[in-house]
N, C-alpha and C positions, 0 to 999 in steps of 0.2 A: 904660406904654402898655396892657399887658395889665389892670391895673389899672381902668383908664377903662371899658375892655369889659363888664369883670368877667368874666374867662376869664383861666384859667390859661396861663402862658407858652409853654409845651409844648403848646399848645391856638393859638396864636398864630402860632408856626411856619410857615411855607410856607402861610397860609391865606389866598390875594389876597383871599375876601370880607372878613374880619375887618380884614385890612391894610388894606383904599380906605374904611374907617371909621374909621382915624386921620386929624387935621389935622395935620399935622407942628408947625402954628405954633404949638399950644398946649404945644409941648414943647418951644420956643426958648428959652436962658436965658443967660445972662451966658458961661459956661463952655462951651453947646452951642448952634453957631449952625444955620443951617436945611439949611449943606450936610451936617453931623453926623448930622442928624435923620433927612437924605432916605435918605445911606448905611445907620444903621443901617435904614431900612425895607427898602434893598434887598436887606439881607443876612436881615433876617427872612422877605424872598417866596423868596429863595434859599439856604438859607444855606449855608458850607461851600465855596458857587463861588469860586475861584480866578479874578481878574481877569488874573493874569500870563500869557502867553504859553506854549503848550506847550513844554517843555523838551527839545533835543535832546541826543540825548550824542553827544561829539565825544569821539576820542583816537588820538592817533597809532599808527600801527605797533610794538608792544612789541618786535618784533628787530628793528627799524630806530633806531641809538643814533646813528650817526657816518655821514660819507659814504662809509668806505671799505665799509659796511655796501649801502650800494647798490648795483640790478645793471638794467641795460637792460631795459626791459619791465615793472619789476615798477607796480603800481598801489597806490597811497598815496590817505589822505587828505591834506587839506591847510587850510590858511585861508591867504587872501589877505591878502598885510600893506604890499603898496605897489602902487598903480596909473599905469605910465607911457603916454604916446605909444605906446611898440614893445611894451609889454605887462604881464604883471604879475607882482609875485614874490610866490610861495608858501610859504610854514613847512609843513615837512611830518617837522620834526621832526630835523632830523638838524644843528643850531646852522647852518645855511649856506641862506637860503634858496632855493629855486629858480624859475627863469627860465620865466613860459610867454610864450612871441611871440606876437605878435597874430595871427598867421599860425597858431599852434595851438590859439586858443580856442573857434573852432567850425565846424563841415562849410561856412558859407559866408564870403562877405566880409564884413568887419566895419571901418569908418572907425575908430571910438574902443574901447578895452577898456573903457569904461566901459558899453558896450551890452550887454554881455552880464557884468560882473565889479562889485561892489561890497567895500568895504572889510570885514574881517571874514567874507568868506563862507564858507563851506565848501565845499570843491571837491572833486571827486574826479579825481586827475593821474595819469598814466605817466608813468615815467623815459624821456627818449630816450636821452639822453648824460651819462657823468659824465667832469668831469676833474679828478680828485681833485690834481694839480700844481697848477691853478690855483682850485681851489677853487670849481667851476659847477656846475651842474645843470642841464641843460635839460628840461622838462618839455612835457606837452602834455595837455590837455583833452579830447581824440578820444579817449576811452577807450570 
């Protein structure tokens, strides 16, 4: 492409006038079809841009291992791993996940968890209640 110009590649780079002087189709070929072409032009107006989605970093609680590790009040992250009718459970890390009721997902009334909860999301929950006999956690979202 730079070729065709007669400019140097590094001359080519991010330069939209030099770019909307290429035809793409003259650089079609058996092995490079025309969506090939178009990307590499997109990557020479930009190059180095990242198409992926910004990355967030998620991680549980480092002293929080077990449930007998839990205590009333304390606030966790969390990701959502099931969404029912009465509400939805959260992994927040301690092998047991925990319970929010639809009733503590937010300041108002909510018909379905799914208005305000999607699978995989990232929460941020307080512990209301543990019962470490039966193995619950109830959680709540009014943090």
């Amino acid at each position: 492409m730079a070729k065709t110009l007669n400019v140097k590649v590094k001359d080519l780079i991010g330069n939209k006038e030099l770019i909307a002087k290429i035809n793409p189709k003259e650089f079609v070929e058996k092995d490079f079809g025309l969506e090939t072409i178009n990307d590499i032009l997109t990557e020479l107006d930009k190059p180095g841009r990242d198409p992926r989605k910004t990355f967030e970093a998620f991680e549980f609680d480092k002293n929080i291992r077990t449930i007998n590790d839990l205590r009333v009040g304390m606030t966790l992250n969390g990701i959502v791993t099931n969404i029912t009718a009465f509400g939805a459970f959260v992994d927040i890390g301690v092998h047991q996940d925990g319970l929010v009721h639809i009733s503590q997902m937010a300041d108002h009334y909510i018909k379905d968890p799914n208005e305000v909860m999607h699978l995989n999301q990232k929460v941020r929950v307080k512990v209301l209640d543990v019962d470490v006999n039966r193995n619950r956690i109830s959680l709540t979202m009014k943090v």
